[in-house]
BALOBA-1460 file (C-alpha; in Angstrom, 3 decimals):
// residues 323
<rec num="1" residu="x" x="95.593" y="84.097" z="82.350"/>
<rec num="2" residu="x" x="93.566" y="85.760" z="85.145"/>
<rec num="3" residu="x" x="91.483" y="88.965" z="84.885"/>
<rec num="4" residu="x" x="91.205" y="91.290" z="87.833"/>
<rec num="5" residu="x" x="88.846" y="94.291" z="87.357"/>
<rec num="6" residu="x" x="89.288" y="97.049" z="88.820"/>
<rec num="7" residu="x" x="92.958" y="96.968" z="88.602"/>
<rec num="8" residu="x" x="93.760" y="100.405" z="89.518"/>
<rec num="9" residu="x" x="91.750" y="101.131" z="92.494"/>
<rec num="10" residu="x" x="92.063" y="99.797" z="96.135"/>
<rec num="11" residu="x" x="91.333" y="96.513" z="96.582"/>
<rec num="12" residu="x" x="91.707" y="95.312" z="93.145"/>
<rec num="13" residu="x" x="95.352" y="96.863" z="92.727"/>
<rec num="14" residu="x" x="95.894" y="94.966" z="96.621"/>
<rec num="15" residu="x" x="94.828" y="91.787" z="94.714"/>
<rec num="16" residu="x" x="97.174" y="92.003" z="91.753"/>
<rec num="17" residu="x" x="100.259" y="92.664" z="94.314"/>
<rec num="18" residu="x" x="99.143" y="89.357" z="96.290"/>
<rec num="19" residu="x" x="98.805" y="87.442" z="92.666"/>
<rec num="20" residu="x" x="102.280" y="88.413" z="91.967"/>
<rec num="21" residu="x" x="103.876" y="87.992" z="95.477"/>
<rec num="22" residu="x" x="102.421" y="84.431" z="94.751"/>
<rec num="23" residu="x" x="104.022" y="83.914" z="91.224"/>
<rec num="24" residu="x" x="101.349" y="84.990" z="88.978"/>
<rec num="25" residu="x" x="101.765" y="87.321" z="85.774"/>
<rec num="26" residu="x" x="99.442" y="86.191" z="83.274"/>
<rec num="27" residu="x" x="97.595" y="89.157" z="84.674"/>
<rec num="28" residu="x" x="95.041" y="91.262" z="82.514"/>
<rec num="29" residu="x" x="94.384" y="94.194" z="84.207"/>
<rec num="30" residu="x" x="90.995" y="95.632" z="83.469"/>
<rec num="31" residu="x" x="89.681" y="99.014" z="84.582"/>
<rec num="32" residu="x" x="88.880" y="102.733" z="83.399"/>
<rec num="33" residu="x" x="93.404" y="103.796" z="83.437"/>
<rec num="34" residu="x" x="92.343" y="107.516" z="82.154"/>
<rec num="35" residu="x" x="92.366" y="108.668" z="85.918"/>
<rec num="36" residu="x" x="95.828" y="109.468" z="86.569"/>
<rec num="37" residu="x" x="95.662" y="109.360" z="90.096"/>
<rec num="38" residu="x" x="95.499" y="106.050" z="89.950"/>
<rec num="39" residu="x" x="98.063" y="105.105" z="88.157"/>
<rec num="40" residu="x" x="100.624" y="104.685" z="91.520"/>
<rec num="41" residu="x" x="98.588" y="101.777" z="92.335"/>
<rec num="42" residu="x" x="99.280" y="99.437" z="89.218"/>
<rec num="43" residu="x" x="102.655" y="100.810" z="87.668"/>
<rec num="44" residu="x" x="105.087" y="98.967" z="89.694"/>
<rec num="45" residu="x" x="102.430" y="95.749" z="89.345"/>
<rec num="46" residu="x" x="104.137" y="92.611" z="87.161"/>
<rec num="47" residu="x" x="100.893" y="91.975" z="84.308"/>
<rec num="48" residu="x" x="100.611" y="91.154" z="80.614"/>
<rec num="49" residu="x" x="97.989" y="93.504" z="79.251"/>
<rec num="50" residu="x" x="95.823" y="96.339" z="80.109"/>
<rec num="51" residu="x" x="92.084" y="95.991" z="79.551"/>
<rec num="52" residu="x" x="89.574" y="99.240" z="79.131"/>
<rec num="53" residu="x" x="86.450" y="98.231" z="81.255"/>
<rec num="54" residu="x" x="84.451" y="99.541" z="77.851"/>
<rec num="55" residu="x" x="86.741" y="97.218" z="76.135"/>
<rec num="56" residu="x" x="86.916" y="94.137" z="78.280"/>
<rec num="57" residu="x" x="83.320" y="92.764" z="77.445"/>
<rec num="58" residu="x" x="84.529" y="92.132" z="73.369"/>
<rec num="59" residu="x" x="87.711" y="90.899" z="74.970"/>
<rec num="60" residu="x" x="86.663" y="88.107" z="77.024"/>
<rec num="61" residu="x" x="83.966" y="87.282" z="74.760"/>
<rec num="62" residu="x" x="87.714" y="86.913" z="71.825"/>
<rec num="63" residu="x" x="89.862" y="85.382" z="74.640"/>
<rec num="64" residu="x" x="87.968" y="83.659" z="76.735"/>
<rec num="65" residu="x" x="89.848" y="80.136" z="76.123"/>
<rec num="66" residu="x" x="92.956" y="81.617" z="77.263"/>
<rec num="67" residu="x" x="91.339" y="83.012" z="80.846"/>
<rec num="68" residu="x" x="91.578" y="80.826" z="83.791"/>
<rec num="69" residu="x" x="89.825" y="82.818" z="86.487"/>
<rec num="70" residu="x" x="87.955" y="86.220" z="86.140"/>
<rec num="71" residu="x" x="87.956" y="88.338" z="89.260"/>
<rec num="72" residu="x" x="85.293" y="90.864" z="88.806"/>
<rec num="73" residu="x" x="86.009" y="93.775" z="91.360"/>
<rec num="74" residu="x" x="85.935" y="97.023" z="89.459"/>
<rec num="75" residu="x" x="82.303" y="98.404" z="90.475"/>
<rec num="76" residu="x" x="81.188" y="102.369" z="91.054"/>
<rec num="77" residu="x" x="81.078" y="102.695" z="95.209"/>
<rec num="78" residu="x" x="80.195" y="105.694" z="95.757"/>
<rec num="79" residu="x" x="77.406" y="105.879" z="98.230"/>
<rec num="80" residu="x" x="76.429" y="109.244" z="98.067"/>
<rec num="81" residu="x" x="75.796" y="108.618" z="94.099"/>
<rec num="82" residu="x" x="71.967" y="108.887" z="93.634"/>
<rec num="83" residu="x" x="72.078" y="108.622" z="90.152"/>
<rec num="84" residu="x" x="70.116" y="104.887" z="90.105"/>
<rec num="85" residu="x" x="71.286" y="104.684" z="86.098"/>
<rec num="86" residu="x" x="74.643" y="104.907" z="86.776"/>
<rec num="87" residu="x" x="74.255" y="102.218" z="88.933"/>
<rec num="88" residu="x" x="72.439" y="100.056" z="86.776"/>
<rec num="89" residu="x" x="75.269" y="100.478" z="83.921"/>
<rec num="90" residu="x" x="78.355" y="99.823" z="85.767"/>
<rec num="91" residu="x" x="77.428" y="97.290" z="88.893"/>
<rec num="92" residu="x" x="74.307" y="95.489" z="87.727"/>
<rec num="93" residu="x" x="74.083" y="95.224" z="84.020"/>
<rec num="94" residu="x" x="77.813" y="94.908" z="83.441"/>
<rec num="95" residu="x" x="78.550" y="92.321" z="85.944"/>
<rec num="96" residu="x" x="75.514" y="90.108" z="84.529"/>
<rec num="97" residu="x" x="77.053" y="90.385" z="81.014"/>
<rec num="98" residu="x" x="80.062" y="89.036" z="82.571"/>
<rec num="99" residu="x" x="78.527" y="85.965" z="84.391"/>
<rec num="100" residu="x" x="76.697" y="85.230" z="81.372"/>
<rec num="101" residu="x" x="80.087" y="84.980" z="79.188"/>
<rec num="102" residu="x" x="82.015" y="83.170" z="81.999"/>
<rec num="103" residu="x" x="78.807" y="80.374" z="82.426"/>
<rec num="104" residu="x" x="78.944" y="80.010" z="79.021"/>
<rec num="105" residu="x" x="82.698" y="79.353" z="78.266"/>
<rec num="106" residu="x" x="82.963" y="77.505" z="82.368"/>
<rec num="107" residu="x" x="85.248" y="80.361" z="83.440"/>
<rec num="108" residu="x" x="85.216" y="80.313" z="87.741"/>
<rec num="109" residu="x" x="83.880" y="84.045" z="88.212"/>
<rec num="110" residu="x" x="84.096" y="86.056" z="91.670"/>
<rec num="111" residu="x" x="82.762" y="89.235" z="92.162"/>
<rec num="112" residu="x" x="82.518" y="91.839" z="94.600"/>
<rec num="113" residu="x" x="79.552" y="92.359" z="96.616"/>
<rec num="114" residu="x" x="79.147" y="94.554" z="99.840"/>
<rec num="115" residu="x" x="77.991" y="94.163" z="103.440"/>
<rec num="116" residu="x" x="76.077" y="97.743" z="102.084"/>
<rec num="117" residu="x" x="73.317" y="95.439" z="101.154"/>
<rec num="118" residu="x" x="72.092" y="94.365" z="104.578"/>
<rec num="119" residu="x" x="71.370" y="98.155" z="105.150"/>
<rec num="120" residu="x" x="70.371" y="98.512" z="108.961"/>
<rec num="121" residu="x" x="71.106" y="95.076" z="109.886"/>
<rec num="122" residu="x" x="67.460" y="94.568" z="110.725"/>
<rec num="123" residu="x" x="67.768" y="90.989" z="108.865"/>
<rec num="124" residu="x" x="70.975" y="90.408" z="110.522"/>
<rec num="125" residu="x" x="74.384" y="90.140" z="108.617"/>
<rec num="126" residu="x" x="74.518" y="86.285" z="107.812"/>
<rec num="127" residu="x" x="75.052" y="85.402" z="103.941"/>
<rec num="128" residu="x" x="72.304" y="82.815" z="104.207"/>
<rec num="129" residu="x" x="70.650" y="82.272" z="100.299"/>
<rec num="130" residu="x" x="67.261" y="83.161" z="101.264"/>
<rec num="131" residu="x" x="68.061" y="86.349" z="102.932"/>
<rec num="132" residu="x" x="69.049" y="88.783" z="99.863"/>
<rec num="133" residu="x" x="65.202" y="89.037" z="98.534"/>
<rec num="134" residu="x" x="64.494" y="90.481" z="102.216"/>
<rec num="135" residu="x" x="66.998" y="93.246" z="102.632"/>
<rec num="136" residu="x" x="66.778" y="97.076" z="102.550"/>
<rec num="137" residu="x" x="70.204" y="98.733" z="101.525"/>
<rec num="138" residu="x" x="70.179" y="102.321" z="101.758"/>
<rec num="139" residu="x" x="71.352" y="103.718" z="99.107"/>
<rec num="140" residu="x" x="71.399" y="102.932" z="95.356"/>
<rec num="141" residu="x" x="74.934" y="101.701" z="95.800"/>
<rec num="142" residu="x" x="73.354" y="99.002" z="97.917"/>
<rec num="143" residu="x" x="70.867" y="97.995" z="96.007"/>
<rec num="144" residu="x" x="72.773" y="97.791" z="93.493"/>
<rec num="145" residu="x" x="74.888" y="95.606" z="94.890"/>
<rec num="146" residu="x" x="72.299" y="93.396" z="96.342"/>
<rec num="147" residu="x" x="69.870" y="93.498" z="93.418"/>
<rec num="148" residu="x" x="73.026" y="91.307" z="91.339"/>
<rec num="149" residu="x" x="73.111" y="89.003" z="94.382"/>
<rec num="150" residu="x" x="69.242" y="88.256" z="93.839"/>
<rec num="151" residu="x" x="70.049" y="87.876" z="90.013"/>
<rec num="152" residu="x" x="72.725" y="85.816" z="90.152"/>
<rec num="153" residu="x" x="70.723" y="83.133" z="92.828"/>
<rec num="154" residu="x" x="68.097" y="83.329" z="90.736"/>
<rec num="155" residu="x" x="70.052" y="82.003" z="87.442"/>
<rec num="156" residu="x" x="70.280" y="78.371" z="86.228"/>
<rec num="157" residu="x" x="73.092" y="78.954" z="84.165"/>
<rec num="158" residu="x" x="75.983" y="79.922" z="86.026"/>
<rec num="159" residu="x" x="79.986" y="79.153" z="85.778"/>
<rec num="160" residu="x" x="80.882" y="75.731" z="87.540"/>
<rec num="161" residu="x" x="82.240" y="77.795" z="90.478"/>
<rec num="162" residu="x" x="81.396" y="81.365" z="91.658"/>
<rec num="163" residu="x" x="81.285" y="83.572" z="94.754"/>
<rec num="164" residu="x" x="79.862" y="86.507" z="95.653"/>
<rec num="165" residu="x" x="81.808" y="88.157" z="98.451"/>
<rec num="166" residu="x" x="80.094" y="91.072" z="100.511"/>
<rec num="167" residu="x" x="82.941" y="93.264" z="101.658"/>
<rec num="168" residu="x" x="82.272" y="95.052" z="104.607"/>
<rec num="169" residu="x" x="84.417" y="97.909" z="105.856"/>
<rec num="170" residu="x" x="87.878" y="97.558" z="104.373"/>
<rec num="171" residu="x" x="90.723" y="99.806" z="104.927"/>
<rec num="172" residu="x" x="94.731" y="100.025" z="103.872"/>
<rec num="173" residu="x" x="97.148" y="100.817" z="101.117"/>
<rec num="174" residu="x" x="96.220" y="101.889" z="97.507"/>
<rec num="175" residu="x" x="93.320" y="103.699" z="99.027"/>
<rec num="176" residu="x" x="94.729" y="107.124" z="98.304"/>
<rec num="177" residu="x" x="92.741" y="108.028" z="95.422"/>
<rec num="178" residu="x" x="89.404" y="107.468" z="96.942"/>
<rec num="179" residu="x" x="89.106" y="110.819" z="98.542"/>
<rec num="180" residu="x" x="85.887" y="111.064" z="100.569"/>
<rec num="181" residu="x" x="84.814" y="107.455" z="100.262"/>
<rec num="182" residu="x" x="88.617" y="106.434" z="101.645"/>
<rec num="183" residu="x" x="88.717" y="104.386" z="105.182"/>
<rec num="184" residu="x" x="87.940" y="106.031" z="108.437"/>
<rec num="185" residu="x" x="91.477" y="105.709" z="109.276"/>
<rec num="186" residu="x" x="92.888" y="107.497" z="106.081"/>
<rec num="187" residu="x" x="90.670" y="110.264" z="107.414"/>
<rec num="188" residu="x" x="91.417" y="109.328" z="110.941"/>
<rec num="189" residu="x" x="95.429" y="110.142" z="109.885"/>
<rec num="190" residu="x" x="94.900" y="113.257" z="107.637"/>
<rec num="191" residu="x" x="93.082" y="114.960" z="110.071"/>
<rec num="192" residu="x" x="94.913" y="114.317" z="113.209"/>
<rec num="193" residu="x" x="98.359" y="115.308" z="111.363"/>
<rec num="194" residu="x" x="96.844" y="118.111" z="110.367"/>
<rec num="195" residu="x" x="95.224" y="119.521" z="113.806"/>
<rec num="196" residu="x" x="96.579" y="116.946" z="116.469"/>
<rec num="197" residu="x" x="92.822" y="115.901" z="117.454"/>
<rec num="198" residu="x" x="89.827" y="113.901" z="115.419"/>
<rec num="199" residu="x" x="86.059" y="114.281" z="115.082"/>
<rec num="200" residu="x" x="83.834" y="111.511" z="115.367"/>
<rec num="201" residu="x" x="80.397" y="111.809" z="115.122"/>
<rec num="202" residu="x" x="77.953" y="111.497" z="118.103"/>
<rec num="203" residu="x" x="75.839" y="108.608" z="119.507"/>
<rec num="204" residu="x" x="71.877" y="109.398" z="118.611"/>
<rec num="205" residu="x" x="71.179" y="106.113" z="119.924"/>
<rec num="206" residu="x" x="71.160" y="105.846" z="123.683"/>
<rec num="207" residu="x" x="72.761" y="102.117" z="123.377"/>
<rec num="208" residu="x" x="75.517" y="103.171" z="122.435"/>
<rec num="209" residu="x" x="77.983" y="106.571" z="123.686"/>
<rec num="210" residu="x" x="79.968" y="108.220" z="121.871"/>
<rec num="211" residu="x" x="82.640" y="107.078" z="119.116"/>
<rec num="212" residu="x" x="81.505" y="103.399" z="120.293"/>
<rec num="213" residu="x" x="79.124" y="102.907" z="117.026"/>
<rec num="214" residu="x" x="80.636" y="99.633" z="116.066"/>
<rec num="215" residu="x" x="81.961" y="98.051" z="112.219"/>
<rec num="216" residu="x" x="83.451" y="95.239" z="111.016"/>
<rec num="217" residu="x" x="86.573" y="96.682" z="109.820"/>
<rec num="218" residu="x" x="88.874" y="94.401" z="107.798"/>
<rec num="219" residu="x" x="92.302" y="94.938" z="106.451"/>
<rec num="220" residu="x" x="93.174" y="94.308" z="102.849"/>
<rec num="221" residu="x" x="95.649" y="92.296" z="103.028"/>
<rec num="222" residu="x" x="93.427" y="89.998" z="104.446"/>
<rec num="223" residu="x" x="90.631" y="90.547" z="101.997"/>
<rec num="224" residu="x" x="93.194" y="89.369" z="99.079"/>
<rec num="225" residu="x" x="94.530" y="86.216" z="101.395"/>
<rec num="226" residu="x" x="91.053" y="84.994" z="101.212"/>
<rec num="227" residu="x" x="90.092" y="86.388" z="97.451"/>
<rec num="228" residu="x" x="93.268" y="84.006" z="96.796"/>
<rec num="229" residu="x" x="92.231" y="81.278" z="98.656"/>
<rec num="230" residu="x" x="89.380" y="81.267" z="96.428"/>
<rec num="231" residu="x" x="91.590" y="80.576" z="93.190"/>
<rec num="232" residu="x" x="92.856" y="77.414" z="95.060"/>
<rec num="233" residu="x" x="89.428" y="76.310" z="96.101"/>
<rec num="234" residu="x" x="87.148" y="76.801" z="93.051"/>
<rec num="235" residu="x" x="84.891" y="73.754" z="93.460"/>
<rec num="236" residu="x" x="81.539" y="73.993" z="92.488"/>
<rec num="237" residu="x" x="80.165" y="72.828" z="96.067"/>
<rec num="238" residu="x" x="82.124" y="76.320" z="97.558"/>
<rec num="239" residu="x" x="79.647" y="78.489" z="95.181"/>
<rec num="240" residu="x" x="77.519" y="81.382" z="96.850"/>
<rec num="241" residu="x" x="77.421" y="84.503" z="99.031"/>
<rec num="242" residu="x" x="80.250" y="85.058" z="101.571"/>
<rec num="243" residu="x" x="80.608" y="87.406" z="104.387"/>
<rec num="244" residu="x" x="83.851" y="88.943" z="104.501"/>
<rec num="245" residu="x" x="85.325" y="90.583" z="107.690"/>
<rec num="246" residu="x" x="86.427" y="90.002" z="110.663"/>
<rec num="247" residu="x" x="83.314" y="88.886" z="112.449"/>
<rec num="248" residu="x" x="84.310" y="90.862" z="115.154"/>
<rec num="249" residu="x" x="82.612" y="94.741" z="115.085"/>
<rec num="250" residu="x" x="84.846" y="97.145" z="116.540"/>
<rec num="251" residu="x" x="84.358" y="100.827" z="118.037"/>
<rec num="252" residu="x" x="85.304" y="103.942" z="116.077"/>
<rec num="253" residu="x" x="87.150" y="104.759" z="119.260"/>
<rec num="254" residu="x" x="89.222" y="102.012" z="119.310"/>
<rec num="255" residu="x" x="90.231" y="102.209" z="115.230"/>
<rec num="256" residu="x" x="91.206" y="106.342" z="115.978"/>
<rec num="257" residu="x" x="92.763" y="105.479" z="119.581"/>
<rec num="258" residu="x" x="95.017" y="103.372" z="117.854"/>
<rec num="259" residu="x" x="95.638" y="105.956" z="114.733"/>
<rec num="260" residu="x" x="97.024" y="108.070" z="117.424"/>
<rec num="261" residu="x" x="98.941" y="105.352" z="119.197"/>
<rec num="262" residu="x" x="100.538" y="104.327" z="115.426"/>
<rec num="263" residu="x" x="101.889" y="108.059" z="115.526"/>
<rec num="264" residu="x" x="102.568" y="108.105" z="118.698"/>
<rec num="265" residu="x" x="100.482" y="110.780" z="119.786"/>
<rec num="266" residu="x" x="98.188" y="111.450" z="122.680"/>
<rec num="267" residu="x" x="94.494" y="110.420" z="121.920"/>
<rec num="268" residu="x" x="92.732" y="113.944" z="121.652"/>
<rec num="269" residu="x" x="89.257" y="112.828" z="120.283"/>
<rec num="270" residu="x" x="85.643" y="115.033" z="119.787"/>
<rec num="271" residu="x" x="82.324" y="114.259" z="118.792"/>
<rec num="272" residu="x" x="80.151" y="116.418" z="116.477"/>
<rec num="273" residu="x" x="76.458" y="115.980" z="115.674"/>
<rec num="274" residu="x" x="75.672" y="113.202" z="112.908"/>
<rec num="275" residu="x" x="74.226" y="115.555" z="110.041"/>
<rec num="276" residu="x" x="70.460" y="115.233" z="110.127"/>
<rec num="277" residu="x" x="70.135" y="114.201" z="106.731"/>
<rec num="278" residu="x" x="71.501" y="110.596" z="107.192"/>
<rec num="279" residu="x" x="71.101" y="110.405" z="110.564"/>
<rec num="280" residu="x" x="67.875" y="108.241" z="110.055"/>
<rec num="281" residu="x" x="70.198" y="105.616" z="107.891"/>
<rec num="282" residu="x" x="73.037" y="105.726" z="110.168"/>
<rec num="283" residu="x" x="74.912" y="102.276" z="111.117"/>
<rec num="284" residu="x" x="75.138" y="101.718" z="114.303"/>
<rec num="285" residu="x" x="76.532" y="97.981" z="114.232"/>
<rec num="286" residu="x" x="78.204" y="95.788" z="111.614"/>
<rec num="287" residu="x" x="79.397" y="92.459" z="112.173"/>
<rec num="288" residu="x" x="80.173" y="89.946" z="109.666"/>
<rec num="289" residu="x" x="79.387" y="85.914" z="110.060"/>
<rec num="290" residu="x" x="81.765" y="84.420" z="108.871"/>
<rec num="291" residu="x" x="81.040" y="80.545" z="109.339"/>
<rec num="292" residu="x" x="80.475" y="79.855" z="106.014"/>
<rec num="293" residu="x" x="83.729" y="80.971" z="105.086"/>
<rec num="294" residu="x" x="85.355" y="78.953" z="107.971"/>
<rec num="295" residu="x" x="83.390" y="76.075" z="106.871"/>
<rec num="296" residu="x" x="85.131" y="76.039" z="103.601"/>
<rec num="297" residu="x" x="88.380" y="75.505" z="105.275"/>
<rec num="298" residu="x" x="89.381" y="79.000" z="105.451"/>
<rec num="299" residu="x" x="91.527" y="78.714" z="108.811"/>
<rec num="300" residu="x" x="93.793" y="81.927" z="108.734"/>
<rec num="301" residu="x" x="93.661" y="84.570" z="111.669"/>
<rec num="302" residu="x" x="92.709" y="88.227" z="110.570"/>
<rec num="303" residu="x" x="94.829" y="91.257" z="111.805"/>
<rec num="304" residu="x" x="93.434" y="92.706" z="114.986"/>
<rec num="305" residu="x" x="92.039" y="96.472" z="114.600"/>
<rec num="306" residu="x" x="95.961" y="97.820" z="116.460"/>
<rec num="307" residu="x" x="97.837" y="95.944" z="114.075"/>
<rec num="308" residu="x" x="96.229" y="96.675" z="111.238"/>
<rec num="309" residu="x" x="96.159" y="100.205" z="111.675"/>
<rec num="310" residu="x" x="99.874" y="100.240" z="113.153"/>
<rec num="311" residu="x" x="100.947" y="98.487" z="109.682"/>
<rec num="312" residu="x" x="99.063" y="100.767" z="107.502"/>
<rec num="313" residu="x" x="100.096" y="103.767" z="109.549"/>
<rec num="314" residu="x" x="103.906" y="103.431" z="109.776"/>
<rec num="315" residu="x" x="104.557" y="101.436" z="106.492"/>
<rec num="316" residu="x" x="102.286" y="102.798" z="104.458"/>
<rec num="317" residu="x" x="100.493" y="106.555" z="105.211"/>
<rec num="318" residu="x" x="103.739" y="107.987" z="106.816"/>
<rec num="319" residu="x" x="105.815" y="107.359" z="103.303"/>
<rec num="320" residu="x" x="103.085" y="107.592" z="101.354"/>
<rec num="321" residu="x" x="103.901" y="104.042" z="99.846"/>
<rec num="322" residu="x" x="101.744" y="101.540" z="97.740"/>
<rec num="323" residu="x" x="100.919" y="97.957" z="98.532"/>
């Protein structure tokens, strides 16, 4: 059997689809399945049991020679959360519980981290070992996420294989639930089929104009190609921190330009003031390195920015379909 958590949100729900597309449904699906809203994303999925996350720790500890692989991406990723506790509960303390069961009983273990944790990018954005203990997230999400990654490199014990994969800005289907915190693209197409125009924020750095602020947006479809690729190379020698994007950034511009080209409108684009209070923590530049995860043997081609958004667009937002 494998274990996805997080089964009913975004990427998570994207990761059971690809296990199934591939032949795989052994699935337990483990996440909190009291929010109805998400229910769309898992109810068409092929899987063998559902797991609550308050369960799921007695589970695996009862059923752990039965699991094969535990993907651990259920996590709270809400960045405007300040709540540090809630934090410590659900993304740190929780996922070491897990490694600690999976290094015991040699279950391969892969978790979700997030490009949140390089903060700035002051330190750069390359998954290097050494760099975690220097980094300055920005929010408690972020540290959250990057106090784990210290943990975990820290620990002697560990499952034969593991990896640590540090999204960075993902966007596509099965993100409909996620309301505020959804893609700048679901945002991009609710507001410019409501009003026929978008809203970017303004450049307050004079190296950079308008709407050309720059991310390392990835789709999720190829997000699960490589989570996948993982299952199939879980040697102990692949273990570690991995980028995962693109490793190209890309302009805000560009990702709405080609919202309105996917609906075949004219581009009709504004830029209001970046609110003051997180104007001081404001990204200006994310771009994943992703030559570890080439060096792995990782060869596939990710979906340019215009055909991402094209896909997600017309097959997906327009009909309101799942993934």
């Amino acid at each position: 059997m494998i274990v996805v958590t997080g089964a009913a949100g975004f990427i998570g729900s994207c990761l059971v689809e690809k296990l199934n597309q591939q032949g795989f449904f052994e699935l337990i699906l483990v996440d909190d399945f009291s929010q109805e809203r998400k229910k769309a994303n898992y109810d068409n999925k092929k899987f063998k049991a559902l797991v609550d996350r308050n369960d799921f720790t007695e589970w695996l500890n009862d059923n752990h020679k039965l699991v094969e692989f535990v993907y651990h991406i259920g996590a709270r990723t809400d960045t405007t959360e300040f709540d540090v506790a809630i934090f410590d509960e659900l993304n740190l303390n929780y996922t070491k519980y897990l490694w600690k069961i999976c290094s015991k009983n040699s279950i391969p273990f892969v978790y979700a981290s997030s490009a949140a944790t390089y903060g700035l990018g002051e330190f750069g954005y390359k998954d290097d070992h050494t760099l975690p203990i220097e980094l300055k997230p920005l929010n408690p999400y972020g540290e959250s996420k990057n106090d784990f990654d210290i943990w975990a490199l820290k620990q002697e014990k560990h499952p034969y294989f593991w990896a640590g994969f540090k999204f960075f800005n993902v966007y596509g289907p099965n993100e409909y639930h996620k309301g505020r915190m959804a893609s700048v693209i679901w945002h991009a197409y609710n507001q410019i089929t409501s009003t026929g125009a978008m809203k970017l924020f303004q450049s307050h750095n004079s190296n950079y104009q308008n709407g050309e602020q720059l991310r390392d947006f990835i789709y999720v479809k190829d997000v699960v190609e490589v989570l996948f690729f993982m299952l199939n190379n879980r040697k102990a020698e692949n273990s570690g921190l991995y980028n995962l994007g693109t490793g190209k950034a890309r302009s805000f511009n560009a990702l709405v330009q080609s919202t309105f080209e996917a609906l075949k409108l004219e581009p009709a684009i504004s830029y209001i003031p970046t609110p003051k209070d997180i104007r001081d923590k404001y990204q200006y530049f994310t771009e994943a390195d992703i030559s570890k995860l080439k060096s792995i043997g990782y060869t596939n081609e990710f979906t340019s920015l215009e055909k991402g958004v094209e896909d997600y667009v017309t097959n997906y937002l327009i009909e309101g379909s799942y993934y």
